[in-house]
SERO-4910 file (N, C-alpha, C, O; in steps of 0.05 Angstrom, whole numbers):
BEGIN
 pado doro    nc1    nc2    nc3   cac1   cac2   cac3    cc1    cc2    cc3    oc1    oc2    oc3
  Unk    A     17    -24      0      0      0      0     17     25      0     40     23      9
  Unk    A      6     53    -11     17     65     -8      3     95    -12    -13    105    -29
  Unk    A     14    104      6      5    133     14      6    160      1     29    169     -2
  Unk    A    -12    174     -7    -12    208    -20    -24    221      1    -43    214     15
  Unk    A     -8    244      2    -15    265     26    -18    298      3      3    310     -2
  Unk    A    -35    304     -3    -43    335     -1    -41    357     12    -62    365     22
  Unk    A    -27    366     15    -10    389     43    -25    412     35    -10    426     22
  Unk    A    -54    423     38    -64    447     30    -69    459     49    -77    447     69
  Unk    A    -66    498     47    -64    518     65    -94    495     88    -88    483    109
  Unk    A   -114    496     80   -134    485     97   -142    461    109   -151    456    131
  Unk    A   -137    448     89   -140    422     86   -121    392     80   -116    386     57
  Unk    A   -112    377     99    -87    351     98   -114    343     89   -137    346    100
  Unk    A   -104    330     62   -111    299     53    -98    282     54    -77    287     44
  Unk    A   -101    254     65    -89    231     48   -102    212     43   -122    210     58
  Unk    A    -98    192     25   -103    167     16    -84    144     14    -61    145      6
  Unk    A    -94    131     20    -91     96     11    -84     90    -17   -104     79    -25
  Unk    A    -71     91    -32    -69     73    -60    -61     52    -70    -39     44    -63
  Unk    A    -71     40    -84    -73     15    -92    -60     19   -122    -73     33   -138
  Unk    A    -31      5   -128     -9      5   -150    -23    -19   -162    -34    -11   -183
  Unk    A    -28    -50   -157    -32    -69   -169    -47    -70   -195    -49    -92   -206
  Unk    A    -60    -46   -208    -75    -56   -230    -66    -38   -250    -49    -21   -246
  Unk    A    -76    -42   -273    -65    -17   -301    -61     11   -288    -42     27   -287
  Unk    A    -83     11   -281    -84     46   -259    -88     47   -244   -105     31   -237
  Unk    A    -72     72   -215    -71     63   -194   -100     68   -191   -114     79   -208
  Unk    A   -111     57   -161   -138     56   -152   -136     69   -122   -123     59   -105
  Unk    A   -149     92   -118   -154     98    -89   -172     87    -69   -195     88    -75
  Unk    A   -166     78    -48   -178     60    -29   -201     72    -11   -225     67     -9
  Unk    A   -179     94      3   -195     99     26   -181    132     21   -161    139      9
  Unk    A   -200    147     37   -186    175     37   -191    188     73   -206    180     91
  Unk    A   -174    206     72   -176    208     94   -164    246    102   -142    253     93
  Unk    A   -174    257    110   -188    290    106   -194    297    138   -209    287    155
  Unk    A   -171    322    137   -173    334    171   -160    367    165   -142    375    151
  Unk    A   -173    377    179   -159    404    172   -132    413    180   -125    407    202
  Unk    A   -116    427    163    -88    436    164    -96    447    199   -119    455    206
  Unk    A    -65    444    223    -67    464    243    -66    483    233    -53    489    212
  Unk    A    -80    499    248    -86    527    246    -55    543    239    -49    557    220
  Unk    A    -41    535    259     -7    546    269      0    535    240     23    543    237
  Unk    A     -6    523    223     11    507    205     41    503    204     58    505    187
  Unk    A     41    497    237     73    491    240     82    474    234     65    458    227
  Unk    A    109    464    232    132    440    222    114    414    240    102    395    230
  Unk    A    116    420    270    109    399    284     85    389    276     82    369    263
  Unk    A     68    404    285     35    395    280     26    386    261     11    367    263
  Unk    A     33    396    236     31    384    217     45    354    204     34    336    191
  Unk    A     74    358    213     85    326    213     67    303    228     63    280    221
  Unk    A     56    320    256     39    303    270     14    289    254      6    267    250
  Unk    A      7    312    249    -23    304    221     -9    288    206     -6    266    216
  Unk    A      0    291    187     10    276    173     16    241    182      5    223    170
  Unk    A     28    239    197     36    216    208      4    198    218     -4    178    207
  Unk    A    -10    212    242    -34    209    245    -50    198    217    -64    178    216
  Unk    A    -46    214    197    -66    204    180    -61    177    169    -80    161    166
  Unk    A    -35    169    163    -26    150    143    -19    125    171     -8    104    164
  Unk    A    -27    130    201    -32    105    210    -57    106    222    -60     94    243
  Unk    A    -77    119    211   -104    115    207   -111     91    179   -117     67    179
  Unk    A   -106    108    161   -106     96    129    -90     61    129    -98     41    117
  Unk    A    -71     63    143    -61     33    130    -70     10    152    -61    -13    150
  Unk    A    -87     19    172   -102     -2    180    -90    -31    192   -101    -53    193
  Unk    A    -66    -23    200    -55    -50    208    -38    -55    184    -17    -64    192
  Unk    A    -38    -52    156    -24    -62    136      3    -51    136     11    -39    156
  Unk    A     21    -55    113     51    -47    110     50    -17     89     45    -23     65
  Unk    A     52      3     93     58     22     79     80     20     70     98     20     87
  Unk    A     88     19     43    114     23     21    121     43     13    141     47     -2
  Unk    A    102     63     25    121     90     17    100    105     17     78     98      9
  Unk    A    111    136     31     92    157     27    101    187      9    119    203     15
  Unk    A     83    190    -13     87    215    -26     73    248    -14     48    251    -13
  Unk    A     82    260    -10     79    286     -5     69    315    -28     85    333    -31
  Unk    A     47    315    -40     43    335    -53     49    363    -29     37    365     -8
  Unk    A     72    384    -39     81    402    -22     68    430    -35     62    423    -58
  Unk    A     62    451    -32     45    475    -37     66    502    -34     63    524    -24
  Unk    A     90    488    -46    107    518    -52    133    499    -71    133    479    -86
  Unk    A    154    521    -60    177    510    -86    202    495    -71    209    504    -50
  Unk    A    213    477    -78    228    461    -74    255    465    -75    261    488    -81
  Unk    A    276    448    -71    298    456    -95    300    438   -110    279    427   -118
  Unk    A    330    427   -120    329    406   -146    323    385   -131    301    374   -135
  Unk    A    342    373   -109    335    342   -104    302    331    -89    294    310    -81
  Unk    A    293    356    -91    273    343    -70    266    333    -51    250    314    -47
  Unk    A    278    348    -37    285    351      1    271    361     13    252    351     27
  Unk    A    282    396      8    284    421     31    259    430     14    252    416     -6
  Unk    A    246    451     21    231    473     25    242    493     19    253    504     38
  Unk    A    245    511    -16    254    537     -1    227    562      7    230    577     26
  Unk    A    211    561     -3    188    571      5    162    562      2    152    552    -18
  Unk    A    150    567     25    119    562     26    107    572     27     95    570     49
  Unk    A     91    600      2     80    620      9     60    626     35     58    647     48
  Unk    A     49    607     39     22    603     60     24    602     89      9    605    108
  Unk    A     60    592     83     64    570    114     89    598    125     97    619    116
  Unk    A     91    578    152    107    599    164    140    598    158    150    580    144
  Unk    A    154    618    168    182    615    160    194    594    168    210    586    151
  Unk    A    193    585    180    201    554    200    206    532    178    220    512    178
  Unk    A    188    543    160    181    519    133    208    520    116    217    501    103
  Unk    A    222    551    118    241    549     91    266    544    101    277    552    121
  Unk    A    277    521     78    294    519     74    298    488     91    319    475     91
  Unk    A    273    481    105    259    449    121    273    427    101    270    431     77
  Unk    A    289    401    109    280    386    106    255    364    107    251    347    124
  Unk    A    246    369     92    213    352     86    217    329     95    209    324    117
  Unk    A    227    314     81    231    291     77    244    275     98    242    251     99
  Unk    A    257    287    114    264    280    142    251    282    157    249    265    175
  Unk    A    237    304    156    220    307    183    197    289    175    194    271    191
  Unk    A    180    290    154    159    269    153    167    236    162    150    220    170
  Unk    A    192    232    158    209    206    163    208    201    190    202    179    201
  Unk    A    215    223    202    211    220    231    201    227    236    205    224    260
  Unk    A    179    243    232    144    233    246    127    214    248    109    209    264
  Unk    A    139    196    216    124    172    225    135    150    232    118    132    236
  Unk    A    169    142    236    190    138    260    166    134    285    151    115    290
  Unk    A    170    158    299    148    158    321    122    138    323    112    129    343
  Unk    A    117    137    308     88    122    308     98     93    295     79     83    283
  Unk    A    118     81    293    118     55    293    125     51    260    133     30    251
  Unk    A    122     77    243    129     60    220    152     80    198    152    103    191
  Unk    A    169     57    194    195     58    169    189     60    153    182     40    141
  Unk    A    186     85    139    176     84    111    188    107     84    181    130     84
  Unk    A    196    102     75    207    121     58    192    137     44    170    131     35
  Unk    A    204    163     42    177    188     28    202    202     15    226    207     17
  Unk    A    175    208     -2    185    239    -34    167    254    -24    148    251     -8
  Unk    A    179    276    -39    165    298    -46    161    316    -65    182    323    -75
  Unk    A    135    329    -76    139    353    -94    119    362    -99     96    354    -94
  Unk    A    130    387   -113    109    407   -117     83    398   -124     78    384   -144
  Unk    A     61    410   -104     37    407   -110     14    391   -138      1    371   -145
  Unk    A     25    429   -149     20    424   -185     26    404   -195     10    388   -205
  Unk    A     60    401   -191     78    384   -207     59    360   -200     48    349   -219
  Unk    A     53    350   -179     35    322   -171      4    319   -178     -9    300   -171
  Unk    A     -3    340   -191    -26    342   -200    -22    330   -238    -33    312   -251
  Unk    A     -2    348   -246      6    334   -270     18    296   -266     16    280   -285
  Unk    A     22    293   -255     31    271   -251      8    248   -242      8    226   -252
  Unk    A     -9    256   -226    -40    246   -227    -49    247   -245    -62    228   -252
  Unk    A    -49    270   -263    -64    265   -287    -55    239   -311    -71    227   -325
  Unk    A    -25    235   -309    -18    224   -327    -15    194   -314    -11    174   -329
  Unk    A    -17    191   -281    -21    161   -277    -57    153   -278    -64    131   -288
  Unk    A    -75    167   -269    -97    155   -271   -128    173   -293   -150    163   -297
  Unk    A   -119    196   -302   -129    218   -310   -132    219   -335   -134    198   -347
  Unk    A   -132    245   -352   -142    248   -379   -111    244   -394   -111    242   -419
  Unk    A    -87    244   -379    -68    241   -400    -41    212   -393    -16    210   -392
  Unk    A    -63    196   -389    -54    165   -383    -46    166   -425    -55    173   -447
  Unk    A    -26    154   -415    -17    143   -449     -9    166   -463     -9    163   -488
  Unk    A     -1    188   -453      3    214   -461     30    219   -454     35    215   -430
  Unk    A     52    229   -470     80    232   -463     90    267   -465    111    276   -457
  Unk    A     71    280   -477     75    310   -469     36    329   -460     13    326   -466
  Unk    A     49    343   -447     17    347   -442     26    366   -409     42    358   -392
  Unk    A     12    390   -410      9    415   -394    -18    413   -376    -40    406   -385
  Unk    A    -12    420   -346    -36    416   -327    -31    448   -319    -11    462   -317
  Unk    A    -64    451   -315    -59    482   -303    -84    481   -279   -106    472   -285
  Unk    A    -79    488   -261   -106    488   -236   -111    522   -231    -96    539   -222
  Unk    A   -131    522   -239   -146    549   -234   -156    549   -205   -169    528   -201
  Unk    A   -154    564   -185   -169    567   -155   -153    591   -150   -148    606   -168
  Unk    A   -145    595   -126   -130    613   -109   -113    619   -120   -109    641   -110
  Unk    A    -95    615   -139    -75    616   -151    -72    598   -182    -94    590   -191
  Unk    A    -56    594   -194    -63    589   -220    -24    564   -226     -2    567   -238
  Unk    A    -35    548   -212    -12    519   -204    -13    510   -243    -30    511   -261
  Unk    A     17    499   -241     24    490   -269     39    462   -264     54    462   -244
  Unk    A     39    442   -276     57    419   -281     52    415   -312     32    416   -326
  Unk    A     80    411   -316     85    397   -348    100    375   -355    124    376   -348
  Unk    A     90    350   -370     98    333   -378    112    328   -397     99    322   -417
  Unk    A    136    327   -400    144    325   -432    167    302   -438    187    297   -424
  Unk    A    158    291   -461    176    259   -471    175    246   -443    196    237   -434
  Unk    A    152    244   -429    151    231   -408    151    226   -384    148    205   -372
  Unk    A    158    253   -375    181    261   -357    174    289   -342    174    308   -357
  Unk    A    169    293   -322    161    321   -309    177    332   -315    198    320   -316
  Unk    A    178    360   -322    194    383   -324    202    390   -289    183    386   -274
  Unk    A    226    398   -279    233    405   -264    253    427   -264    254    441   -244
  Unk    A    266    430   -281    286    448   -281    310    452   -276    319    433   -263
  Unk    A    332    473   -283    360    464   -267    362    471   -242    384    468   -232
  Unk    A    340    483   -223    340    494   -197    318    482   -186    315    487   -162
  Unk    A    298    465   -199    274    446   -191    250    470   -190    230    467   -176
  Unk    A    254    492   -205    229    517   -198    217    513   -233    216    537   -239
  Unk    A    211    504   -249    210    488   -272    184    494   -270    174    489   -248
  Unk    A    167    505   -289    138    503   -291    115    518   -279     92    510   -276
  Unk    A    127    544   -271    116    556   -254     97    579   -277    102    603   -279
  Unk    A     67    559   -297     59    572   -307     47    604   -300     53    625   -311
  Unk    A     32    601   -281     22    627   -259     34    643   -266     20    662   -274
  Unk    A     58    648   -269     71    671   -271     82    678   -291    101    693   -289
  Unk    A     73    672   -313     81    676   -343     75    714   -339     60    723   -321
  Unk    A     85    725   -353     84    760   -357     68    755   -378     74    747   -401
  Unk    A     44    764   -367     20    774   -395     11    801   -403     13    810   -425
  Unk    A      2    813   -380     12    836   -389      2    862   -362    -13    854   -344
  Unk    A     10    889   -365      1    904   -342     33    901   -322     51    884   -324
  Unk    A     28    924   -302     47    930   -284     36    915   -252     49    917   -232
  Unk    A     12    902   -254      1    891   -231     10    877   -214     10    852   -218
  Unk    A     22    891   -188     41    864   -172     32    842   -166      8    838   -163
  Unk    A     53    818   -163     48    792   -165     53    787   -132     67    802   -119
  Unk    A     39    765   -123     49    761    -91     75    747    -90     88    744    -69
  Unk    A     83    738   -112    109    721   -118    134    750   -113    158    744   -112
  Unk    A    128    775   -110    147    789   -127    154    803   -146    167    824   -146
  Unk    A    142    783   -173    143    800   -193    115    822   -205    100    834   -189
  Unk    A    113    823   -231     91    833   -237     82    831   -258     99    824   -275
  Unk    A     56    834   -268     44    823   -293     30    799   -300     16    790   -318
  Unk    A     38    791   -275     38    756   -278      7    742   -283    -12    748   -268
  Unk    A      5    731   -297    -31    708   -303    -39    708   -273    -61    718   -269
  Unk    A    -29    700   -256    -41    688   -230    -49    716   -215    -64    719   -196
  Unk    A    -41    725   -224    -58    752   -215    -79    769   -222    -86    787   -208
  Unk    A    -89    761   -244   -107    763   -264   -130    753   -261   -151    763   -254
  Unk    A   -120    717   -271   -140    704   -279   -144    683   -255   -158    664   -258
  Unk    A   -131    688   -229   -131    664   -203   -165    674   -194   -172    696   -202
  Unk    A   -177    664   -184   -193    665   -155   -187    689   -154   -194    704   -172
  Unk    A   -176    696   -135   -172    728   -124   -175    743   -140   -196    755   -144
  Unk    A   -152    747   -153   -161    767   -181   -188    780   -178   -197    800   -167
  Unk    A   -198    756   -194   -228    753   -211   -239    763   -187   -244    787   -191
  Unk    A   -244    756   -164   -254    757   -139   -255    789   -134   -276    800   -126
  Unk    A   -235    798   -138   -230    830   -126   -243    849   -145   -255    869   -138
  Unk    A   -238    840   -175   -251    854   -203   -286    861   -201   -298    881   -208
  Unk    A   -297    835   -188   -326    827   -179   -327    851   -159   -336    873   -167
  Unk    A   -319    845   -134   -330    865   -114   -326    886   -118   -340    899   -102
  Unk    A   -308    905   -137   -310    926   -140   -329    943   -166   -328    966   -176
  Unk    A   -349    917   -170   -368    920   -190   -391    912   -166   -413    908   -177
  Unk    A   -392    909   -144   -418    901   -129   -430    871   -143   -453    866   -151
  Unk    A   -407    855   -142   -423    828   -160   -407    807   -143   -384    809   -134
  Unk    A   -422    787   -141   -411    757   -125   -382    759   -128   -370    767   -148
  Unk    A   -372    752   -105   -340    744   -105   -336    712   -107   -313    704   -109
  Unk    A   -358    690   -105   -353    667   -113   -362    667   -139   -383    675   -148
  Unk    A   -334    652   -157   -331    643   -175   -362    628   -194   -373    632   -216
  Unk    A   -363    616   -177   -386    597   -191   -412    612   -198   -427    605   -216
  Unk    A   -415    630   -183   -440    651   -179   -437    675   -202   -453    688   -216
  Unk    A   -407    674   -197   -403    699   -219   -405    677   -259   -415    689   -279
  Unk    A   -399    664   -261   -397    649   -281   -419    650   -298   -424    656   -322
  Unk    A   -436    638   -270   -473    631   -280   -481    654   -293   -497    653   -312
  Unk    A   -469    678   -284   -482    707   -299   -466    715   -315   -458    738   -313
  Unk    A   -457    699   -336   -447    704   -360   -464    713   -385   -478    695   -395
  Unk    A   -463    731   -394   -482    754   -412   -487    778   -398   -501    796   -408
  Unk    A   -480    778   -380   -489    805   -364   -463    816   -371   -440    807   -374
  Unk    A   -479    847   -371   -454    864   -383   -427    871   -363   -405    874   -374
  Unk    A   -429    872   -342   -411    875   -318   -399    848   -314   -375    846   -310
  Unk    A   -418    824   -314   -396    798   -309   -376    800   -325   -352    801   -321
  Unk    A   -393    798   -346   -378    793   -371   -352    811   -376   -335    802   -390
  Unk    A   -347    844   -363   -318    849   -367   -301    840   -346   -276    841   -348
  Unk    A   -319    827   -318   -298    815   -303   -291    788   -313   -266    789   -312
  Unk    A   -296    772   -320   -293    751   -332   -279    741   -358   -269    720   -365
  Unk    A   -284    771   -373   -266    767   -394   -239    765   -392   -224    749   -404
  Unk    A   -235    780   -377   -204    783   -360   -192    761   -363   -175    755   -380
  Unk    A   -206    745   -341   -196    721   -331   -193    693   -351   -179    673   -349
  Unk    A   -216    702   -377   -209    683   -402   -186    687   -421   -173    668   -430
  Unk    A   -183    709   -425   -165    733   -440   -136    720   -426   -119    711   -442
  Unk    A   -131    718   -403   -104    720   -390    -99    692   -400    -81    688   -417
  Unk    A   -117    668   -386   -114    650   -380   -111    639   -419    -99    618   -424
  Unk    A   -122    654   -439   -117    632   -451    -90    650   -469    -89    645   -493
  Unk    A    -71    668   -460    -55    674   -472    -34    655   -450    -15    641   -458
  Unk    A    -38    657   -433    -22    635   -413    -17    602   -429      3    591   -440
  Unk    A    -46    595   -425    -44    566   -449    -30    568   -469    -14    550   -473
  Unk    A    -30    600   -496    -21    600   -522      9    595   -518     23    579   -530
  Unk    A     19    617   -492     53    617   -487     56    581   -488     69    572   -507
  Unk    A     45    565   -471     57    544   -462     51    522   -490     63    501   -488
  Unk    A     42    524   -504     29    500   -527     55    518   -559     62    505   -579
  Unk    A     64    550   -553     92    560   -568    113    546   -552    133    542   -567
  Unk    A    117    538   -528    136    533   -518    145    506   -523    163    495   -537
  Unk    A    118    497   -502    123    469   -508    112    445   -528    121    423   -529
  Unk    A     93    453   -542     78    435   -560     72    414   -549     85    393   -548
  Unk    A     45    420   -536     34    392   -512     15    381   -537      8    395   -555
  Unk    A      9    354   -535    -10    341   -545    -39    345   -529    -62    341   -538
  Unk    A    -31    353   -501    -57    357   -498    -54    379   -469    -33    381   -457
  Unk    A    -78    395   -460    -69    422   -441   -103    404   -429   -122    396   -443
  Unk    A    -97    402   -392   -107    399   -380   -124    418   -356   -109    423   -337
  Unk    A   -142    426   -355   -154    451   -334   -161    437   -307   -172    416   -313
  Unk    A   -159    439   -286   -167    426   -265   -164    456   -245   -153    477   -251
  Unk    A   -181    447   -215   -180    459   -194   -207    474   -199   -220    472   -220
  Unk    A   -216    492   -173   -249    497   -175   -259    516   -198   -282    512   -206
  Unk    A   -245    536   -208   -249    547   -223   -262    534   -251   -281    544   -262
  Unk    A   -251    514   -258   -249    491   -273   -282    477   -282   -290    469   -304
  Unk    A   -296    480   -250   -313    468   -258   -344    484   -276   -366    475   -284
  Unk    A   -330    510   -277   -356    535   -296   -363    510   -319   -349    493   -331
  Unk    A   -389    516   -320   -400    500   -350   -392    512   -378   -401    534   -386
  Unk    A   -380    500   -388   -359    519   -409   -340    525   -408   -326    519   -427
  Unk    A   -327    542   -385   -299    536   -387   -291    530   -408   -289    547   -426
  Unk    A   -283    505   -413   -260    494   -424   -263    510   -458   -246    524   -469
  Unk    A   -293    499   -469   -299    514   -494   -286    548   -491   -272    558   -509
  Unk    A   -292    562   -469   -280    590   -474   -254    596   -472   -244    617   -479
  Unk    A   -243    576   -462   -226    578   -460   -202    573   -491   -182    585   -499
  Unk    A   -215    552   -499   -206    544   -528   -214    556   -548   -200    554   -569
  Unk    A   -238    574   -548   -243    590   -561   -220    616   -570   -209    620   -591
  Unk    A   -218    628   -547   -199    653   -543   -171    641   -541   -157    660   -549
  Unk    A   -158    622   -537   -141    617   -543   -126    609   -567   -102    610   -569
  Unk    A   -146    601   -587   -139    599   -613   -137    621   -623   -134    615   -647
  Unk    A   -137    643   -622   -133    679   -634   -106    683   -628    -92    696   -644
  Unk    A    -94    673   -606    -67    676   -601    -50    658   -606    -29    662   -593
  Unk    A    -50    635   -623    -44    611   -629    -32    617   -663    -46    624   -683
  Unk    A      5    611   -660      9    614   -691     -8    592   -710    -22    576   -698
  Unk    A     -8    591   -732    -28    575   -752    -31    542   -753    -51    527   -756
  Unk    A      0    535   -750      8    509   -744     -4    497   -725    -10    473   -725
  Unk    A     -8    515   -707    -17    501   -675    -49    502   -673    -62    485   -660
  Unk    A    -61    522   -685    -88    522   -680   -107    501   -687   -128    501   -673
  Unk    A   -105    487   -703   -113    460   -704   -106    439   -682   -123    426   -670
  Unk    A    -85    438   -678    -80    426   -654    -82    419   -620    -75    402   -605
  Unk    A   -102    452   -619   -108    456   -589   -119    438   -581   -133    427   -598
  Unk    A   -118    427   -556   -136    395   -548   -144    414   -513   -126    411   -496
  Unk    A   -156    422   -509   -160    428   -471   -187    403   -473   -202    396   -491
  Unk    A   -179    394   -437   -190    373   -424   -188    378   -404   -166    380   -393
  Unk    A   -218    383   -391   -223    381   -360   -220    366   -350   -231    346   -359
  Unk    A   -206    362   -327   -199    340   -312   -223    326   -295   -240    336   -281
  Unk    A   -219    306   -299   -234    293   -285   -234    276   -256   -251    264   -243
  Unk    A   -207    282   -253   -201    271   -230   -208    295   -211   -227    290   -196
  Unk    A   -199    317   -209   -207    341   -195   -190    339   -166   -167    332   -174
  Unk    A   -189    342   -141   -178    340   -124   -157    313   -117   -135    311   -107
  Unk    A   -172    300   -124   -158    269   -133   -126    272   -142   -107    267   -127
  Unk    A   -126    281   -171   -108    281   -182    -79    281   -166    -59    267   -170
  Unk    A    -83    297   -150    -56    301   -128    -52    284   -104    -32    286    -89
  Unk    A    -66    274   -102    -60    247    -92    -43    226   -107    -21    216   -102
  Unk    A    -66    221   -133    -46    201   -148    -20    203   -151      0    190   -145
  Unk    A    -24    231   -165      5    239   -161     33    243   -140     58    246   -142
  Unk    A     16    242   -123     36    236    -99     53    214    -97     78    213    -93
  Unk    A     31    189   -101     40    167    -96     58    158   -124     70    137   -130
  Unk    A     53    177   -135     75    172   -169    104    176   -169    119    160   -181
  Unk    A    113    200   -151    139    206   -148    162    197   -148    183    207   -158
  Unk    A    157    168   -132    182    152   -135    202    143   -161    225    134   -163
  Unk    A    179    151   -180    191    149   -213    201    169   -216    197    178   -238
  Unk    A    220    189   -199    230    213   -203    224    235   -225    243    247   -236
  Unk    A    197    242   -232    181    250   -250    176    239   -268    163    252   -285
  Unk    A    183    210   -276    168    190   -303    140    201   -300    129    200   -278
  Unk    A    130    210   -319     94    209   -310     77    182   -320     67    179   -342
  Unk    A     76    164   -301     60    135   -297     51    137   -316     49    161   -320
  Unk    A     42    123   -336     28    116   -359     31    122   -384     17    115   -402
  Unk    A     56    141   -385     55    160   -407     70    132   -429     73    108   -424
  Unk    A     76    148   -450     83    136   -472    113    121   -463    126    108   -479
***
């Protein structure tokens, strides 16, 4: 058996997975809220807690860590965790989860990585790009998370910061919480959109604002967020030539979406490529990063791919 943990500002997930068949299979899940403190300890504690809840008496073979900031190359330390506290940077992960669950009786070896990056990697062990050897994941919510697949293989980078779509420069002087400015994730994230709304007196949830598409006020907050997001997609499909671009996370789930998205993105698409656009909503949805968790040990192989 083996374990995926979800490390989100609110919410520890983990699951149970099951390797034995074509695709992995999730068993059991198991869901408690992040401590408040989201300190090193408490959270190792959660963590550990969960995964000897989940294995039930059985042998855990390893636990993966979806992490919610940036890494370095080997896949250790922590150098930042936007959300979490300073305590976090520059953490060995991978030790301390080792010896948290040390404590509780069990030897088990753990990876780690970026969130996104394990979202792409779910997608391509149990998801829409199983049998797929290049192919771009983008999660729309709070922020605007990227993993990319290519000849098989997660992109990581020569510093392991590799894929950090969110922050492509699209356009405008608008500061980014990363630092920089201009950036998609500032635009077209949750918040963004969120802040564009309330200063029009219109829903700040997403889903609410969506439904009122044709209205003349949604519709310039909204355009925004299509506009950014699909010059974000055009950069990455010039860059990298994915066979296929994946949308996941809540934003994700507007009815349409994906069509408007493909729509407006083909205007910014050289000629060669516009035939070729493929977007696919994911269907795994929160899932995905789990699977991907438990994928890692292939040092970014993405499970299933070609």
């Amino acid at each position: 058996m083996k374990i995926g943990v979800d490390l989100g500002g609110h919410t520890l997930t983990a699951a149970s997975v099951s390797c034995g068949g074509p695709k992995p299979r999730i068993e059991k899940i198991d869901k408690t809220d992040t401590p408040r403190s989201r300190s090193v300890r408490e959270i190792m504690e959660a963590i550990a807690f969960a995964a000897e809840r989940l294995s039930g008496g059985e042998k855990i073979t390893s636990v993966g860590v979806a992490v919610p900031g940036m890494l370095n190359a080997d896949r250790r330390r922590a150098l930042r965790l936007p959300n979490f506290p300073a305590e976090w940077d520059d953490l060995d992960v991978v030790d301390a989860v080792e010896t948290a669950l040390e404590s509780h009786g069990m030897n088990v070896p753990v990876l780690i990585e970026n969130d996104a990056n394990c979202y792409a990697l779910g997608e391509g062990s149990a998801g829409e790009a199983v049998g797929v050897s290049d192919f771009v994941t983008f999660t729309m919510g709070t922020g605007i998370g990227c993993g990319i697949v290519t000849g098989g293989r997660l992109l990581t980078g020569a510093h392991g910061m590799a894929g950090e779509g969110g922050h492509v420069v699209v356009r405008g002087e608008a500061p980014c919480g990363c630092g920089g400015k201009g950036h998609s994730e500032t635009l077209a994230a949750a918040d963004g959109t969120s802040a564009r709304a309330l200063a029009k007196g219109l829903p700040e949830d997403f889903e609410k604002l969506w439904k009122m598409r044709g209205q003349a006020e949604a519709d310039e907050v909204l355009d925004v967020t299509i506009d950014v997001m699909a010059r974000t997609i055009a950069t990455a499909c010039h860059l990298l030539d994915p066979e296929i671009v994946i949308i996941g996370g809540g934003m994700s789930r507007g009815e349409g979406i994906g069509d408007a998205l493909k729509s407006r993105s083909v205007g910014y698409l050289s000629r060669p490529f516009k035939k070729l656009l493929d977007i696919r909503i994911s269907r795994l949805g929160s899932e995905a990063a789990l699977y991907g968790a438990v994928s890692i040990e292939s040092r970014g192989k993405a499970a299933g791919s070609k």
